[in-house]
N, C-alpha and C positions, 0 to 999 in steps of 0.2 A: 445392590438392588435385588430383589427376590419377586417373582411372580407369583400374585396368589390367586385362586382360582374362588370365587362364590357362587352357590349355585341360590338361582333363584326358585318361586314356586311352580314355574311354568317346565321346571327341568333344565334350561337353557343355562349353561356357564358361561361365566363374562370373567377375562382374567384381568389385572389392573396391576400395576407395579403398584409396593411396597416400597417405599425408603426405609433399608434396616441400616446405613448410616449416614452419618453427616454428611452432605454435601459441602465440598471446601473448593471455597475460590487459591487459587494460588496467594502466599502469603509476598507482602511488600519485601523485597530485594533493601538490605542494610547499605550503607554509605560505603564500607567498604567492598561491596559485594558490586556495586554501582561503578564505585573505582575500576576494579578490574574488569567491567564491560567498557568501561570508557575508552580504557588504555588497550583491548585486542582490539577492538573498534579501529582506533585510530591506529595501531600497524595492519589489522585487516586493510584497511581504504591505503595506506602506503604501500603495502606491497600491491594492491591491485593498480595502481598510477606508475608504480614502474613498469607493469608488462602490457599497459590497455594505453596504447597512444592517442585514445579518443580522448580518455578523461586530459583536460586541461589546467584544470586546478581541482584541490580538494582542501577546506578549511572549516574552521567552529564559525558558529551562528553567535549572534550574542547571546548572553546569559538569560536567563528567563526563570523565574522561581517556579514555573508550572512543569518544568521538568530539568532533571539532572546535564544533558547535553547535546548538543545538536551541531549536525555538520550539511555544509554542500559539498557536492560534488557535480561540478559544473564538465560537462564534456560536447564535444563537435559533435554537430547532429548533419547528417546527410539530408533530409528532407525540410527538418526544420535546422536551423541556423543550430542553436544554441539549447540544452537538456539542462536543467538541473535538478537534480534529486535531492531531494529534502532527508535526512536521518535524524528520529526525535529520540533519544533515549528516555526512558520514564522508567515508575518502579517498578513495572511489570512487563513492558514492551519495548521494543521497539516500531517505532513506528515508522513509515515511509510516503514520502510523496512528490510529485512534480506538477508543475502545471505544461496543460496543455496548450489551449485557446482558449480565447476571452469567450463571451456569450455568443452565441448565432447572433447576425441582426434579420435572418430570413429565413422560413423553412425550419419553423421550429419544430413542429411534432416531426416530420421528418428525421432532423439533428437528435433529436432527445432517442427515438426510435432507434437509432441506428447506434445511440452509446446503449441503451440496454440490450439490442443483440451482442454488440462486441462483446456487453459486461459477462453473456453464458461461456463466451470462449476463454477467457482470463484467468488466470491461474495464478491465487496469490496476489490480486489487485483490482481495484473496480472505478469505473468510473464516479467521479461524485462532482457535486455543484460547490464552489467555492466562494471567496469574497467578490464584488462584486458580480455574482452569476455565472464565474468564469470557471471552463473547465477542467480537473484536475483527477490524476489517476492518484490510488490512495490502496493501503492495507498496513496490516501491522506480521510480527512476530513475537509468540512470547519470546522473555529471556532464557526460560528451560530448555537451557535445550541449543542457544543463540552460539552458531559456529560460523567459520569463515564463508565458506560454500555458500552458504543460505544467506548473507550481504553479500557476495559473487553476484547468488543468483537476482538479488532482488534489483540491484542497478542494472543487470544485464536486461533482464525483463522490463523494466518500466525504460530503459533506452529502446527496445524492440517496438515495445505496443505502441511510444509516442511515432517512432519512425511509420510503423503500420499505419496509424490512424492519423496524424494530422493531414496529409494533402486531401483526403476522400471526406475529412470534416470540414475541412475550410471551402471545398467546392459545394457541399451543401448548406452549409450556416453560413457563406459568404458567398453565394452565388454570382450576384451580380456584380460582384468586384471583378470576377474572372470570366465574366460572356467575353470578352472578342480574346 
């Protein structure tokens, strides 16, 4: 990109980018190329289930023609029972997600309020609305780039924020379950 400068009649310069070249989206990841995110993937999630005694199981999703592979990773939640962490591999991403809680049934601008304050503090994940209304932490990573560390961090992270936020959700979106 190049900044160019015009100057108008008035004497006043107004700069404006210049595209002097292509912009390129990253190109689709080949089968075999796919293969070998599949396969760190799956010893990355193995070696992390041997040191992390929370995770309780880790396994593939069914097959799905909308993308190449997908695994849970089911572990022991302290505040909430049970995490699972969704991994979608695609031609370009990886993608990630869990759910949280179903809809509010009370105190909805409140509930909603209170997931987009969280969402400014989130790093690498955001609140989103899911099938039936229900709520679900979500983000992606390209594959450029896609190392161990960075699936470390991303279970680590969406186990943290569901731990963080579900009991202070369920007391506002489920209020009246919990008065006495």
């Amino acid at each position: 990109m190049e900044f160019c400068c015009s100057t108008f009649t008035s004497g006043v310069h107004r700069y404006h980018l210049s595209l002097t070249r292509e912009l390129l989206v990253s190109d689709l990841f080949d089968d075999g190329s796919l293969a070998i995110f599949e396969r760190q993937i799956d010893e990355w999630l193995a070696k992390l289930k041997s040191v992390n005694e929370t995770i309780l199981a880790i396994d593939h999703g069914d097959p799905d023609p909308l993308y190449r592979a997908r695994w849970y990773i089911r572990m022991k939640g302290e505040t909430k029972d049970y995490i699972t962490v969704w991994l979608t591999l695609g031609q370009r991403t990886l993608r990630y997600e869990t759910y949280v809680l179903p809809a509010p049934e009370e105190n909805i601008a409140e509930f909603n309020e209170n997931l987009l304050r969280r969402n400014d503090k989130l790093i690498g994940a955001h609140f989103s609305v899911g099938l039936e209304d229900a709520v679900y932490l979500r983000g992606e990573l390209s594959l450029i780039g896609l190392v161990e560390s960075e699936v470390d961090r991303v279970v680590g992270s969406l186990y943290a924020y569901v731990e963080q936020c579900f009991r202070p959700l369920l007391a506002i979106g489920f209020a009246s379950r919990f008065a006495n």
